[in-house]
C-alpha positions as CSV (number, residue, x, y, z in Angstrom):
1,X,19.5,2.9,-13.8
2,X,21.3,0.9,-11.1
3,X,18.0,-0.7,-9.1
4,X,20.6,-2.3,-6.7
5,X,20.1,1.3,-4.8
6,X,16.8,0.5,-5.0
7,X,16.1,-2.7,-2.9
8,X,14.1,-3.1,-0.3
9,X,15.2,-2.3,3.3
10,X,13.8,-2.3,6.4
11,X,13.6,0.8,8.7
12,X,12.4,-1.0,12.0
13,X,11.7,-4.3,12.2
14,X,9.2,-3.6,15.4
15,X,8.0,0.0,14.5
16,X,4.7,-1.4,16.0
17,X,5.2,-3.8,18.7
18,X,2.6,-6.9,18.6
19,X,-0.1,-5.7,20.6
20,X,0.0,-2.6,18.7
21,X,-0.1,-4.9,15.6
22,X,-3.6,-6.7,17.2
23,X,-5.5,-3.4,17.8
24,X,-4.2,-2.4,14.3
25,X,-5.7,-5.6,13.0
26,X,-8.8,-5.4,15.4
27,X,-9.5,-1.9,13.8
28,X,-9.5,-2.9,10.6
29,X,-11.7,-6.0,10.7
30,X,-14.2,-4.0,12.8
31,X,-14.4,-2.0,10.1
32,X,-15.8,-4.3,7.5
33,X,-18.3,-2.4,6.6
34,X,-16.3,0.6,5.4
35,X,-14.2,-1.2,3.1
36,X,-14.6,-1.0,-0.5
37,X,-14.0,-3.6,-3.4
38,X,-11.1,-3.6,-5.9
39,X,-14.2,-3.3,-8.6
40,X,-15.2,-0.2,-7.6
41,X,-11.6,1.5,-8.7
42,X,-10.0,1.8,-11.9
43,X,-8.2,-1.4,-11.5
44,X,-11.4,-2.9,-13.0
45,X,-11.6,-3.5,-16.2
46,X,-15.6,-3.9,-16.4
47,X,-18.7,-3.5,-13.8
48,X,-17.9,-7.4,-12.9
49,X,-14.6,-8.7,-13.6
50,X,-11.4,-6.5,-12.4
51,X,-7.5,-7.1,-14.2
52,X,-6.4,-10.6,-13.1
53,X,-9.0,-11.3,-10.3
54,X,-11.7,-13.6,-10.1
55,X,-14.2,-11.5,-8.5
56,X,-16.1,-14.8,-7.6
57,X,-13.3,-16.3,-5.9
58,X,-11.1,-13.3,-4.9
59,X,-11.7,-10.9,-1.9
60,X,-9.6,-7.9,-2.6
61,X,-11.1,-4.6,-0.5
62,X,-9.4,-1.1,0.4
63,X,-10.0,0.7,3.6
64,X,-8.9,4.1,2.6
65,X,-8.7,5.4,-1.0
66,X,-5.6,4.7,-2.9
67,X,-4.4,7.2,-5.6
68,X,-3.2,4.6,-8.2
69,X,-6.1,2.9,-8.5
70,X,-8.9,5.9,-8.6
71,X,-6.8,8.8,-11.1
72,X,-6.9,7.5,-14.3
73,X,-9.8,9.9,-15.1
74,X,-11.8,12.9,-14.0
75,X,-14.8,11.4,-12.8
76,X,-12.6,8.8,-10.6
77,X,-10.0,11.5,-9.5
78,X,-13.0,13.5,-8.1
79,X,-14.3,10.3,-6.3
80,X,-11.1,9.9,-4.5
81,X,-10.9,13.6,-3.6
82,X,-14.2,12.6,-2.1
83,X,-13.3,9.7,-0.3
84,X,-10.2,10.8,0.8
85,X,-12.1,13.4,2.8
86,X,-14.1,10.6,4.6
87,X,-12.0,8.3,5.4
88,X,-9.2,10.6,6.6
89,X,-11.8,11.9,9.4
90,X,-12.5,8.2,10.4
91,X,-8.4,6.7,10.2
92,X,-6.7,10.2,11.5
93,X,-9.4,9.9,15.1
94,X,-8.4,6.4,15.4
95,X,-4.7,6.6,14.4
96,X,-3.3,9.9,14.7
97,X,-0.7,8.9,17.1
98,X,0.5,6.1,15.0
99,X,0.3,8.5,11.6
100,X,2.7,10.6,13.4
101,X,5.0,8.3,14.4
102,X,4.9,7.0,10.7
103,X,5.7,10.7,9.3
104,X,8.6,10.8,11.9
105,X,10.2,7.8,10.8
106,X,9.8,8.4,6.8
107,X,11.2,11.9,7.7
108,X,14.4,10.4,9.6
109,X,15.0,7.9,7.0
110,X,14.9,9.7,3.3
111,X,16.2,12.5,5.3
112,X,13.9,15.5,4.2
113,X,10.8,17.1,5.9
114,X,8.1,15.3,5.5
115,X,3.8,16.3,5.6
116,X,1.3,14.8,4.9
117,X,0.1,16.4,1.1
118,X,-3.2,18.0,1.4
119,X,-6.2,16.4,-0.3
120,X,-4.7,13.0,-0.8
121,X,-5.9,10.0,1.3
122,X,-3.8,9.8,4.3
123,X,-2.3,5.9,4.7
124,X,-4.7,3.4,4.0
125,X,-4.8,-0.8,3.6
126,X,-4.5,-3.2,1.0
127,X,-7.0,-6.0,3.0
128,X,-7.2,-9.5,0.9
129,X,-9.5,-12.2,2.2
130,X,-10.1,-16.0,2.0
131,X,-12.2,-15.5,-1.4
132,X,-15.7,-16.9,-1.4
133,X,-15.5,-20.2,-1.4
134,X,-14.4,-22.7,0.9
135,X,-11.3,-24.0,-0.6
136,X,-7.9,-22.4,-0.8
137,X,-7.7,-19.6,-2.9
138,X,-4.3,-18.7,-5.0
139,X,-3.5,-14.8,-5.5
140,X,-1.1,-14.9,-8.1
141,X,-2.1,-12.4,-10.7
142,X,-0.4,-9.4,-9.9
143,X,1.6,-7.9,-12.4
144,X,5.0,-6.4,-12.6
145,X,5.5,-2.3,-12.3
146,X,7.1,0.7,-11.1
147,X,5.4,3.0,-8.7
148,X,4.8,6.6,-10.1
149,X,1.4,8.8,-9.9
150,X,0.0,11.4,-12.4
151,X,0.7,14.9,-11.2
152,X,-2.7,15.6,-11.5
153,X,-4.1,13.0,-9.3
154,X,-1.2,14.8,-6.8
155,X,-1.3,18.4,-7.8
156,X,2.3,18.7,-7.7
157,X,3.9,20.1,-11.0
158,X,7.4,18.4,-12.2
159,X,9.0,15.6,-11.3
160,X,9.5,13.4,-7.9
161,X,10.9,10.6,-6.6
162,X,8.4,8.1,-5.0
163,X,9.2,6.1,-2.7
164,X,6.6,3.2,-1.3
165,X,6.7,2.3,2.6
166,X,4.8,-0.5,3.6
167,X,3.5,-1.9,7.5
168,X,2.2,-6.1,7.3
169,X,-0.7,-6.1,10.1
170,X,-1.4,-9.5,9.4
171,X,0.4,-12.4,6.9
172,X,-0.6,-15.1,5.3
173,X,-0.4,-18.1,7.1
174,X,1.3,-19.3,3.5
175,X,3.7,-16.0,4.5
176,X,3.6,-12.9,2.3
177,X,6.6,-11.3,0.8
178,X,7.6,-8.4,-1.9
179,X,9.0,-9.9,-5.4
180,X,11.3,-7.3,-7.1
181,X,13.1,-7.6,-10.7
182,X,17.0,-7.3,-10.2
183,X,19.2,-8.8,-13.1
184,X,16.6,-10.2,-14.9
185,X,15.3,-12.4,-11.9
186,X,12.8,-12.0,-9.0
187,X,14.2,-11.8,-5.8
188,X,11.4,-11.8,-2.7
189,X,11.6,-9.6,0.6
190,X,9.8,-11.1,3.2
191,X,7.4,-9.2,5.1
192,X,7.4,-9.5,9.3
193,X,4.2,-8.1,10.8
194,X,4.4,-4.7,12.5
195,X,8.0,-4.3,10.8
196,X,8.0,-0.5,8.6
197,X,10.0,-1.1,5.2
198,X,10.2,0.3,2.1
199,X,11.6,0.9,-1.6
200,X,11.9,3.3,-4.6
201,X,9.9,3.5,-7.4
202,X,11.6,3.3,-9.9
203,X,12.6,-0.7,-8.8
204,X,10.1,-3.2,-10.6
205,X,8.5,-5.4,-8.3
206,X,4.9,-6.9,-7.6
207,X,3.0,-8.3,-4.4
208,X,4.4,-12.0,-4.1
209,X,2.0,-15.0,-4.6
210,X,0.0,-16.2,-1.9
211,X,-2.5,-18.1,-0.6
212,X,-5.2,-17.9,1.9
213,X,-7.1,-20.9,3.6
214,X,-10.2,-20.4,5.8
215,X,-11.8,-17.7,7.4
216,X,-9.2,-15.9,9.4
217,X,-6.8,-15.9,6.7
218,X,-5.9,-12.6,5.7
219,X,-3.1,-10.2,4.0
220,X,-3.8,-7.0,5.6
221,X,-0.9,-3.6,4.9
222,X,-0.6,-0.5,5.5
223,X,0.4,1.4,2.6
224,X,2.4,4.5,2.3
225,X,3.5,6.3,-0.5
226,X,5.9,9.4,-0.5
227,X,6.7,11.9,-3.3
228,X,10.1,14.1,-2.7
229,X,10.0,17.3,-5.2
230,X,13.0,20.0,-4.0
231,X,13.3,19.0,-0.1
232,X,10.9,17.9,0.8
233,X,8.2,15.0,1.1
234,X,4.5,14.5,0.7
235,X,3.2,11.3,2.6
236,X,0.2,10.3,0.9
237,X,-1.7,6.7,-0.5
């Protein structure tokens, strides 16, 4: 597999202008109290301690289910069926404008009709915080991996490509970028708030390192995930 057709691009490095970005942003941390923790997905590997993160010092939280993290077995799968349902009412009254604009672009760029797959979580955010204690906290556990998703957790039968699209609403003050493996080494893509990119599956890559100081310090994304099976693609996170 040549992963140089693979990288990272950009499809519009202002698909949401700054004030945009801020009401984005503003959304999101007015919804604090419809976030969920990292430990109550798959991703953890016991009631109090998920893969890799400190759930003492980290603050890793979803606003939206994703489907990698909650379909690695019935009794999660049906969860996120469940959640997906909430949470799409609450993001699609607040974002439906935006949610079309995103389909639109995915559409023009991979070049296929796109929709967004029924009973899957529309788009949804990755939102780290400042951890819970007052120093500096280092995220730098995430691991290397491709990006693929059980055809159960999608209902889709056969193969398809997946491609991952990805919206910064807010960086690191440290920066935040995308590390992928090309050649044996890691390269980064740098992430610019409000700018739509994205990359295939099949490259290896991981969230960059980071770290966030004080209260206001956040890495908030939205994350997008499309499947293309004969001609057509499924938006979906």
């Amino acid at each position: 597999m040549d992963h140089h057709s693979a990288l990272p691009r950009s499809v519009n490095k202002q698909f949401l202008f700054e004030e945009e970005v801020q009401n984005v942003r503003d959304v999101v941390l007015n919804l604090k109290d419809k976030w969920f923790d990292i430990k109550h997905t798959m991703l953890a590997s016991t009631p109090t301690h998920t893969v890799g993160v400190n759930p003492y010092e980290h603050f890793a939280h979803f606003l939206g289910p994703s489907l990698y993290s909650m379909s690695g077995s019935n009794e999660y799968t049906d969860r996120y069926r469940k959640l997906a349902k909430e949470y799409n009412i609450i993001l699609n009254n607040i974002f439906s404008k935006i949610y079309e604009r995103i389909r639109l672009a995915i559409e023009i760029e991979l070049k296929v009709p796109c929709v967004y797959k029924e009973n899957t979580s529309l788009p949804g955010f990755h939102i780290f915080g400042h951890g819970l204690n007052a120093k500096p906290v280092q995220y730098n556990y995430f691991y290397t991996h491709q990006d693929s998703f059980p055809s159960n957790g999608l209902q889709m039968e056969g193969l398809a490509s997946i491609y991952s699209f990805i919206i910064p609403i807010q960086n690191p003050k440290s920066g935040a970028k995308l590390e992928y493996l090309l050649d044996g080494q890691y390269k980064p893509y740098r992430y610019n708030e409000g700018e739509l990119s994205y990359w295939e599956g099949t490259l290896p890559h991981r969230i960059g390192y980071f770290e966030l100081d004080g209260e206001d310090d956040y890495r908030i994304t939205w994350q997008i995930h499309v499947a293309v099976q004969q001609g057509k693609g499924y938006i979906f996170w």
